[in-house]
C-alpha positions in Angstrom: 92.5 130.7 85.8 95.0 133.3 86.6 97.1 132.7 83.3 93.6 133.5 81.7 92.2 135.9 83.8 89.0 134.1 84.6 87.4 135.5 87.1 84.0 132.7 88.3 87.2 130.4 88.2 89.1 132.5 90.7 86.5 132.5 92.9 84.9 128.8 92.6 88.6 127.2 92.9 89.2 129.4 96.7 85.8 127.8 97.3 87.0 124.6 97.1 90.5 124.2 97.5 90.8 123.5 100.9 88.3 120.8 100.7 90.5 119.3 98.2 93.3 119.8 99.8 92.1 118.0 103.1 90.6 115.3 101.2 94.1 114.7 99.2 95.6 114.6 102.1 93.6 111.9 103.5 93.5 110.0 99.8 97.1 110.1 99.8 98.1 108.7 103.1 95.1 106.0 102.8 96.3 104.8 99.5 100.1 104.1 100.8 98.8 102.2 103.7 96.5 100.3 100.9 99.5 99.2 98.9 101.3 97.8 102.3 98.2 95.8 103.0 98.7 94.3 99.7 101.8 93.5 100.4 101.6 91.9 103.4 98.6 89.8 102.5 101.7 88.3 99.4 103.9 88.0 102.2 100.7 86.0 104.6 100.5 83.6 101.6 104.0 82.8 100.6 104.6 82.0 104.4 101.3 80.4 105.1 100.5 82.1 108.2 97.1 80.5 108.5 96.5 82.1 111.6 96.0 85.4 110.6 94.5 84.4 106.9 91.1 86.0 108.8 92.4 89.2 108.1 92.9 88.8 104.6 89.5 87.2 103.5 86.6 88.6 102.2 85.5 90.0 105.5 88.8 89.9 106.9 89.8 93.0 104.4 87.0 95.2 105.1 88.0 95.0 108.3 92.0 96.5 107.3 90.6 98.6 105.2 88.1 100.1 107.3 91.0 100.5 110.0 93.7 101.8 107.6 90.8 104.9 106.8 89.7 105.5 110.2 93.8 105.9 111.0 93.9 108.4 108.1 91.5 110.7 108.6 92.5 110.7 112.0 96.0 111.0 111.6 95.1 113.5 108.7 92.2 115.8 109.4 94.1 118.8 110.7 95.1 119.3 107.0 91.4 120.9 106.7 92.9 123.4 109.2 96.3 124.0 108.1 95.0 127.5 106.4 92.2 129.7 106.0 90.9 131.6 103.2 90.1 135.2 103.7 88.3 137.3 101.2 89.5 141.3 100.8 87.0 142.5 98.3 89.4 146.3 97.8 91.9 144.4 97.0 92.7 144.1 93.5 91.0 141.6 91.0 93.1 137.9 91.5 95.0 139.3 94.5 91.1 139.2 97.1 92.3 135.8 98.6 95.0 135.4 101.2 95.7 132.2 103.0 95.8 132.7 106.3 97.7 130.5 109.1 95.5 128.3 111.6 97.3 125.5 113.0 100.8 126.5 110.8 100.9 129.1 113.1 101.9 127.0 115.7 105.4 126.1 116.3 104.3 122.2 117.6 102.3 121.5 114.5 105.3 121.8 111.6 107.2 118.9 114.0 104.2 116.8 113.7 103.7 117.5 110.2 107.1 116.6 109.3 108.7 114.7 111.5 105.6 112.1 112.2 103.2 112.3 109.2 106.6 112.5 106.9 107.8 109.5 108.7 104.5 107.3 108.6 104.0 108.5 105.2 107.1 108.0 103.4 109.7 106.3 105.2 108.2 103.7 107.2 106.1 102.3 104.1 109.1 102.4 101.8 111.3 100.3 105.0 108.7 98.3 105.2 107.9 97.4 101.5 111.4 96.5 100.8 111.8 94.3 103.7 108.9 92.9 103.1 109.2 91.8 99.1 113.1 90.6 100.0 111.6 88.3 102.9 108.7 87.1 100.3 111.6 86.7 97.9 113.2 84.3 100.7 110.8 82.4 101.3 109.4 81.2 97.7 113.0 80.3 97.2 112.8 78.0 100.6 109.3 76.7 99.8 111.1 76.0 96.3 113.8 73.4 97.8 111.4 72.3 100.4 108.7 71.2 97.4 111.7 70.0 95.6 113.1 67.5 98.6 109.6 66.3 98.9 109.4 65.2 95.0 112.5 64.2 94.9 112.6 60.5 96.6 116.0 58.1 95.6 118.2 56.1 97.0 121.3 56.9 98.7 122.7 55.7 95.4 121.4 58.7 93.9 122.1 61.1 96.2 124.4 62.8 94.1 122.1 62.7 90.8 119.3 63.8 92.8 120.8 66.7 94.1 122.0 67.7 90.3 118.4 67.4 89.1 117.4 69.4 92.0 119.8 72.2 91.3 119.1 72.0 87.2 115.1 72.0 88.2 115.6 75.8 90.3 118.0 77.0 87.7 115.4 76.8 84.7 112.5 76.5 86.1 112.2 78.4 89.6 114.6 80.6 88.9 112.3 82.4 86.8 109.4 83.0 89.5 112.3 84.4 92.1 114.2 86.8 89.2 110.5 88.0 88.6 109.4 88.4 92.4 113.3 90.7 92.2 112.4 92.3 89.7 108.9 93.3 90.7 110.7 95.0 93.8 113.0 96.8 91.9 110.5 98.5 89.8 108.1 98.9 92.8 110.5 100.5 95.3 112.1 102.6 92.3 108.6 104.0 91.0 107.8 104.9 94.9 110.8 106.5 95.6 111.1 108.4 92.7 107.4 109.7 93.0 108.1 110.8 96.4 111.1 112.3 96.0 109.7 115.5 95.2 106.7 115.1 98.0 109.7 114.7 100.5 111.6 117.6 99.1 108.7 120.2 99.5 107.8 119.0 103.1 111.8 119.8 103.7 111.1 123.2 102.5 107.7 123.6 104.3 108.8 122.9 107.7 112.4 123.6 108.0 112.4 126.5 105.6 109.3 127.8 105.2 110.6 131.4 104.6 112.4 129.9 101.9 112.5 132.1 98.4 111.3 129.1 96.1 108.1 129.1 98.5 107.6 132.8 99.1 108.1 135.9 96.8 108.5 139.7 98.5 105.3 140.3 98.4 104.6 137.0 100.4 102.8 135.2 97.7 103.4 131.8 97.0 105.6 131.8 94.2 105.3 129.8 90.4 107.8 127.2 91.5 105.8 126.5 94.7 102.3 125.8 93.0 104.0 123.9 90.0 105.6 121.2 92.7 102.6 121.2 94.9 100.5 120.2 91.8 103.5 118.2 90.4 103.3 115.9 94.3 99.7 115.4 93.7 100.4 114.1 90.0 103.1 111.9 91.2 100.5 110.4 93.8 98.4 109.4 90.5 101.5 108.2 88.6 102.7 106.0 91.3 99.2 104.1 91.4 99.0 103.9 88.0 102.4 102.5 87.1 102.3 99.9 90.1 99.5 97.6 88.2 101.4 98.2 84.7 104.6 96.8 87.0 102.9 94.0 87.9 101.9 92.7 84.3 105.3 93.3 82.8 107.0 91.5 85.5 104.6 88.9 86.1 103.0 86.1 83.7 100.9 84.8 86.0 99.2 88.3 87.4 99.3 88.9 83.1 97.3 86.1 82.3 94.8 86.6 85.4 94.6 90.6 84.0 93.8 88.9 80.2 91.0 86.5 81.2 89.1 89.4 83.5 89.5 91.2 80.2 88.4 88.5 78.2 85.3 87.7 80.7 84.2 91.2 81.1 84.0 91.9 77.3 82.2 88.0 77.0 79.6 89.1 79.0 79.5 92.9 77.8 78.8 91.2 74.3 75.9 88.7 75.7 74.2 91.9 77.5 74.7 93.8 73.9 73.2 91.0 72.3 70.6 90.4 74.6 69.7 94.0 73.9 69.6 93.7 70.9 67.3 90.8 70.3 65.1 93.1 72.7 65.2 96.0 70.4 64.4 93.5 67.1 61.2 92.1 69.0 
């Protein structure tokens, strides 16, 4: 709007931006969390925890869920306060909105927006995730040998040809569901930390260098750079979602062929409701 001098725009977007920026806020934090939950309901499986399964059924997950939003907004909500918007109507056209300094003003509130919102946000998923996916890793490699030792029953003058048909069975068969589960991981952690990169880099510069020229210009306007990477964080948000189901279908057959028959059974039955529809239509 500024680029092209619109003015309803100018004003509608100050109307709304802090809204949005609260809300994104919120979204952002609520949707990492979402992805650990995942994550650890894989890892519940492949270990067969049974006693917490609850947790992970149908009402189980409503019940995560509902927590992991209730933590966000409360962990989150002073983001609606971070600024204000103030209106001077003699200052010139595009240059009427300043935003003002509520709880940024205070020294406390850049510690806990860096050093404990960065932390939850960021660091402790990503610790978290990694460990996680190695330890499911682990254990579908020990659940392998164990299902193996079970099948396999010979005398003890086998022992040595059983063991070579246990060893040929995980090299070209198993090995393919644990080099997929690795690779899933690699392409998971690398598309989160590269997304976040930039989110980490711009909370750096907001709260240890927040007089910093790439944020501020003279005039004490946020500068081109500044609103580019803020945008460019949100956008990265979106990317990482995106990409993570796209990571899981490359990687893995079975979550491909699950992803192709909910295809294939959503477009049977949209064709049954178009023909129904359409027998309606020729009556």
């Amino acid at each position: 709007m500024l680029y092209h001098r619109i003015e309803y725009l100018y004003h509608i977007w100050h109307a709304y931006v802090l809204l949005l920026y609260g809300s994104s806020r919120i979204a952002q934090f609520a949707a990492t969390y979402m992805v650990l939950l995942a994550t650890v309901e894989r890892f519940i499986v492949v270990g067969e925890f049974e006693r917490v399964f609850f947790f992970f059924s149908t009402k189980g997950r409503y019940l995560t869920i509902g927590f992991v939003l209730v933590v966000s907004v409360a962990l989150r909500v002073p983001a609606f306060f971070d600024y204000e918007i103030v209106h001077y109507e003699e200052c010139p056209q595009f240059e009427s909105y300043v935003f003002m300094p509520m709880l940024t003003q205070f020294t406390t509130y850049p510690i806990y927006n860096f050093y404990v919102i960065t932390i939850l946000h960021v660091f402790v998923p990503f610790a978290i995730l990694l460990i996680l996916n190695f330890v499911i890793i682990a254990l579908t490699k020990k659940k392998v040998y164990r299902r193996l030792n079970r099948k396999q029953k010979f005398g003890e003058a086998s022992r040595i040809a059983s063991m070579m048909r246990r060893e040929s069975v995980i090299v070209h068969v198993d090995r393919k569901g644990i080099s997929t589960a690795t690779r899933t991981i690699v392409f998971l952690v690398f598309t989160y930390l590269t997304c976040n990169i930039i989110s980490v880099f711009m909370n750096i510069l907001e709260n240890v260098y927040p007089d910093s020229s790439l944020l501020v210009d003279k005039d004490g306007n946020s500068t081109q750079f500044y609103t580019i990477a803020a945008d460019l964080v949100s956008i990265m948000v979106v990317v990482n979602s995106v990409t993570r189901i796209f990571i899981y279908v490359i990687c893995s057959s079975n979550f491909r062929e699950e992803v192709f028959t909910l295809i294939s059974t959503i477009c049977a039955r949209l064709r049954r409701v178009c023909c129904c529809r359409g027998k309606q239509i020729e009556l």
